[in-house]
C-alpha positions in Angstrom: 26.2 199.6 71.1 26.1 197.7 74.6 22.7 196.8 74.2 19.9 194.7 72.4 16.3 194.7 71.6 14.3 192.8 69.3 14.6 194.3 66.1 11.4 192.1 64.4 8.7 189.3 64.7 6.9 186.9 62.6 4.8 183.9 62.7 3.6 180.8 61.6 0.6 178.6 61.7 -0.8 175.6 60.2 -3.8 176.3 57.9 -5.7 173.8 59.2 -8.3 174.8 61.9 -9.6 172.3 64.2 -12.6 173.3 66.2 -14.3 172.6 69.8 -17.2 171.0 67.8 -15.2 168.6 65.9 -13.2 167.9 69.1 -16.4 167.2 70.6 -17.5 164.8 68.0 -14.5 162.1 69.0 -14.7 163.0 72.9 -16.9 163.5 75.5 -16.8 166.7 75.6 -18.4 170.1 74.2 -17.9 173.6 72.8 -18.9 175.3 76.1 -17.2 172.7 78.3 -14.0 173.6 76.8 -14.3 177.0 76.3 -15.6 177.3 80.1 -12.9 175.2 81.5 -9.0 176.5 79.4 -10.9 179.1 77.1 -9.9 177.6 73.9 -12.2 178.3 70.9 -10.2 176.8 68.1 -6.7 176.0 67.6 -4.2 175.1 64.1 -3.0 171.8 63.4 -0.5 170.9 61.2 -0.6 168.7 58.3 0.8 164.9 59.1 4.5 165.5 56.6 4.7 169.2 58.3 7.9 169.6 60.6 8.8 171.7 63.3 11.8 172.7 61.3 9.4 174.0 58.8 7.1 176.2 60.9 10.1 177.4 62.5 11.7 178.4 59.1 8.7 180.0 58.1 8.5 182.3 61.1 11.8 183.1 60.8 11.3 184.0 57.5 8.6 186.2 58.2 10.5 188.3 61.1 13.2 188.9 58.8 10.9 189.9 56.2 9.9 192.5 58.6 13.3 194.3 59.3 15.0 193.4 56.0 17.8 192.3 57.5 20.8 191.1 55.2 20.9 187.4 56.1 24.7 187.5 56.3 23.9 189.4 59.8 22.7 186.7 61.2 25.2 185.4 63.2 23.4 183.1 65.9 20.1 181.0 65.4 18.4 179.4 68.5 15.2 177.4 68.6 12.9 176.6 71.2 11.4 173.2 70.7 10.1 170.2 72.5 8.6 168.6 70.0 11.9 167.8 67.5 11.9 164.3 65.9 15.4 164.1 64.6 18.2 164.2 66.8 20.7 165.4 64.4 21.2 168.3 63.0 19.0 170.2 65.5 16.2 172.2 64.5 18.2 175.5 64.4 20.7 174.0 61.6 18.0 172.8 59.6 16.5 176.5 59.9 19.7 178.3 59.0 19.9 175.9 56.0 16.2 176.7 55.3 16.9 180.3 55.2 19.9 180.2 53.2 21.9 181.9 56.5 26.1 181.2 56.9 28.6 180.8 59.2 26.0 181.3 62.0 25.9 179.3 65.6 22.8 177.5 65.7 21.4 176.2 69.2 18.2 174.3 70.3 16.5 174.8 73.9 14.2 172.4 75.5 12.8 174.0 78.0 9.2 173.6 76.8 6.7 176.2 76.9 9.2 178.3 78.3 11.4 177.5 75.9 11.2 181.2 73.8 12.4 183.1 76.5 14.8 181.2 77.6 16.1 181.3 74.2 15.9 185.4 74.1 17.9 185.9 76.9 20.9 183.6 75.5 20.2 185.6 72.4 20.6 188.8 74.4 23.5 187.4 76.3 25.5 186.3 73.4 24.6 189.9 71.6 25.6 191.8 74.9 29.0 190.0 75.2 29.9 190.5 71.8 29.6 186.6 70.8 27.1 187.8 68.1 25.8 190.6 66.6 22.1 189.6 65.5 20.2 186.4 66.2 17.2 185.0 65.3 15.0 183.6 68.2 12.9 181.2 67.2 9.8 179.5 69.2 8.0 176.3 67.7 6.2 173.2 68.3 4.2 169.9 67.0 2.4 169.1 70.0 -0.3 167.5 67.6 2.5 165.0 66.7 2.6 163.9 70.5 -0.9 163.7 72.0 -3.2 160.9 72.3 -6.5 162.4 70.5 -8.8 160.4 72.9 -7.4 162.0 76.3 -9.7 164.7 77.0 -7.4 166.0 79.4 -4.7 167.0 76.7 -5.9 167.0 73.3 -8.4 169.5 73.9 -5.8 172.4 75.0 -3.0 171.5 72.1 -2.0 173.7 69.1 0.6 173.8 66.5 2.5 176.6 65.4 5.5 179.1 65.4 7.1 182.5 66.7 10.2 184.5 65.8 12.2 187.7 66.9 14.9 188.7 64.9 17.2 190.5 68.0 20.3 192.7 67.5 22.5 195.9 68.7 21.0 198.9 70.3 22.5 202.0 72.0 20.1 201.3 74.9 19.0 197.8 76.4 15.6 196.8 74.6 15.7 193.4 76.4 15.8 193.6 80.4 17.2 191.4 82.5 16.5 187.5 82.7 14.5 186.0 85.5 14.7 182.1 85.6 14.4 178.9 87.1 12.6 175.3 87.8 11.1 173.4 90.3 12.4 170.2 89.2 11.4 168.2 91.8 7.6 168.8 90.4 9.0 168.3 86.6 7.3 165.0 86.3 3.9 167.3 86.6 4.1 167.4 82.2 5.5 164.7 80.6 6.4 163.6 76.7 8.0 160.5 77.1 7.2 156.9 75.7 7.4 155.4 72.5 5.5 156.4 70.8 5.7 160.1 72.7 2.9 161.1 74.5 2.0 164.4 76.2 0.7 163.9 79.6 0.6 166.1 83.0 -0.7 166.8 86.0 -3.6 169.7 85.1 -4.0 170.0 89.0 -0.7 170.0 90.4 0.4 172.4 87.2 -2.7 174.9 87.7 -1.8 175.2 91.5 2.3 175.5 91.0 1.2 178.3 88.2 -0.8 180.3 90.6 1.0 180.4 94.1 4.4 181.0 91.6 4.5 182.4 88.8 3.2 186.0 89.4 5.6 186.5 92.3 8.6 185.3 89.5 7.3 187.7 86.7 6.7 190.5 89.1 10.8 189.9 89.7 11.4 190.3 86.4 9.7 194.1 86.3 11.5 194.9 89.3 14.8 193.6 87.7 13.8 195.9 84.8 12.4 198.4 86.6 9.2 198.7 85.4 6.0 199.2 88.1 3.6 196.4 86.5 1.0 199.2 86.2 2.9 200.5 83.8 3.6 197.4 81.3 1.6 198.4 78.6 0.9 194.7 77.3 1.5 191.2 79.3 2.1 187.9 77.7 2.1 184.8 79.2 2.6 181.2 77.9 -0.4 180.9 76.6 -1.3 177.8 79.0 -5.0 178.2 79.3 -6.9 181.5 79.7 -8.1 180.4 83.3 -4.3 180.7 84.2 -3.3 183.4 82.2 -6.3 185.8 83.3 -5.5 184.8 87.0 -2.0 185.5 87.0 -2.5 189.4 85.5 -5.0 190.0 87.8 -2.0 188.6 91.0 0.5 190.7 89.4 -1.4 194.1 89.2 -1.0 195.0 85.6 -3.5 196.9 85.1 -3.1 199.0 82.2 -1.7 196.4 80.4 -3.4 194.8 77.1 -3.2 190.7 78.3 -2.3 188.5 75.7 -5.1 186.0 75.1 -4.2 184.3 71.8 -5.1 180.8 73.8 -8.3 181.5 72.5 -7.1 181.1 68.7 -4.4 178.9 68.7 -4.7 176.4 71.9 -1.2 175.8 74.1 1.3 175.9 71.3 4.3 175.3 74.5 7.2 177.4 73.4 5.5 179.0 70.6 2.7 180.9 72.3 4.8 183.7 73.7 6.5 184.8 70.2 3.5 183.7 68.4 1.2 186.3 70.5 3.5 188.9 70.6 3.7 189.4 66.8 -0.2 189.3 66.1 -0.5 191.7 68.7 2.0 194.1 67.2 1.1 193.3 63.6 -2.4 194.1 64.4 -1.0 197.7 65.9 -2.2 197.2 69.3 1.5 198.0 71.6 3.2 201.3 71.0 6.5 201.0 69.6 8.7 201.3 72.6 6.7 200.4 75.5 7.6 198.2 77.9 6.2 194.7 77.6 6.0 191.6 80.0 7.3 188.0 78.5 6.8 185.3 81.1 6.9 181.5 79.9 6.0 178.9 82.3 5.5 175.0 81.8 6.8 171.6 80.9 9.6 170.9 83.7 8.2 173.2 85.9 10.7 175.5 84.5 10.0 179.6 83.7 11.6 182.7 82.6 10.8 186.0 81.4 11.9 189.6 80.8 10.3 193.3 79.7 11.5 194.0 76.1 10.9 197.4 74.4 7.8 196.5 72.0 9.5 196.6 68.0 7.8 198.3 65.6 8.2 195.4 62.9 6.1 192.4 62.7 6.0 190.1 59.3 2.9 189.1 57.4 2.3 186.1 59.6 -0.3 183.8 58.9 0.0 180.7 57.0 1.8 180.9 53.7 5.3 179.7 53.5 7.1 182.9 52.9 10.8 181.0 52.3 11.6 183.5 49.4 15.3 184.0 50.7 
């Protein structure tokens, strides 16, 4: 068992929907303006004494829920997060002690909206090592808790939500290799900084970085694995704004593949869009078990990283409803 693959997903999202219309009842904005400019129709936002630790816990327990994996397996819990408001424990201790897991490792990344699969590959690291022999990868963020409602330029792309792989052992590598990186000397492009936090960027300088980069790094990542992009049969993307998204599947030539467009739905939930997409798209039965699927995040420090996993067959109820019956 030299390998990995992700075993399950689940998710998470607020039940709270907030739409382009009532967005465009505070701003100056519209429905067609924003659905013209980032493709965002409607997004979830959580409710004000809602934690991150607690979507993250819920997708967890949902992607668990799907492979029916003993918890005492679970050796190794890391959670992508940008958005944590305690210091102390970090999100991923407060998950394991959510979930009722033991003697596990538990690591937070802040990486942003890359953030999941950065995450994955330490998951699949640590699993192909022998440092652990299942893991539960966790994406999720508040971004609600950090945007100024009146800036038209961020509030009307934000979400809230969660995504989770539960990833373990395999005969054969379900999980190819990493490609990863930053451009720090753009990182000031997206900021949350201040106090109180605010989200802020750059929507120009990020837009052009995304475009003239990020393809050529994802179509690294197929070669690593070696997988032609025509034959990915699904592509997701950070779900940054559909604009993006739709431009960089078209620049990497994957053109059988289903792209992931849950922007639409759920807004930019940063490091929760990738895992978050990924399991509605194989709850709703639309990825063959077993074929090859594109995982590219891209974002907040100008960092990025992705891989082509082996689609699971599992994915968890999802939806709303705490599911924290462990």
């Amino acid at each position: 068992m030299n390998g990995s693959r992700i075993l399950a997903l689940g998710h998470y999202q607020p039940s709270r929907i907030l739409s382009n219309d009532e967005l465009a009842a505070r701003l100056d904005t519209s429905d067609e303006w924003i659905t013209r400019r980032v493709g965002i129709q409607r997004r979830r936002i959580a409710a004000v004494g809602e934690t991150v630790d607690q979507m993250a816990a819920h997708a967890g327990a949902d992607a668990l829920d799907g492979c029916g994996l003993p918890l005492d397996s679970v050796d190794l819990v890391v959670v992508a997060t940008c958005t944590a408001t305690e210091r102390a424990p970090n999100v991923a201790a407060r998950v394991a002690a959510d979930l009722h897991l033991r003697n596990c490792a538990v690591i937070d990344v802040n990486t942003a909206c890359s953030g999941f699969t950065h995450a994955l590959a330490i998951a699949d690291h640590s699993i192909r090592s022998g440092a652990a022999g299942h893991a539960l990868v966790i994406g999720a963020d508040k971004l609600s808790d950090v945007v100024d409602w009146d800036d038209r330029s961020v509030s009307v792309l934000i979400g809230d939500g969660a995504g989770a792989a539960v990833v373990g052992r395999a005969a054969t590598q379900g999980i190819g290799p990493v490609v990863w990186g930053a451009a720090p000397e753009k990182a000031r492009a997206i900021l949350i900084e201040g106090n109180p936090p605010r989200f802020t960027q750059d929507g120009t300088a990020v837009f052009r970085w995304a475009v003239t980069e990020v393809a050529r790094h994802a179509r690294a990542a197929c070669d690593l694995a070696g997988v032609p992009p025509a034959e990915l049969a699904a592509v997701v993307f950070h779900q940054a704004n559909l604009r993006i998204i739709e431009k960089l599947a078209a620049q990497l030539g994957a053109v059988n593949a289903i792209l992931a467009d849950d922007v639409r739905e759920s807004g930019n939930t940063s490091a929760a869009s990738i895992p978050l997409a990924l399991s509605k798209l194989v709850e709703q039965n639309r990825i063959p078990p077993g074929a090859p699927v594109l995982l590219f995040g891209f974002g907040g420090g100008l960092a990025y990283a992705g891989q082509v996993i082996l689609c699971p067959e599992f994915s968890g109820r999802g939806g709303g409803a705490p599911l924290l019956e462990h």
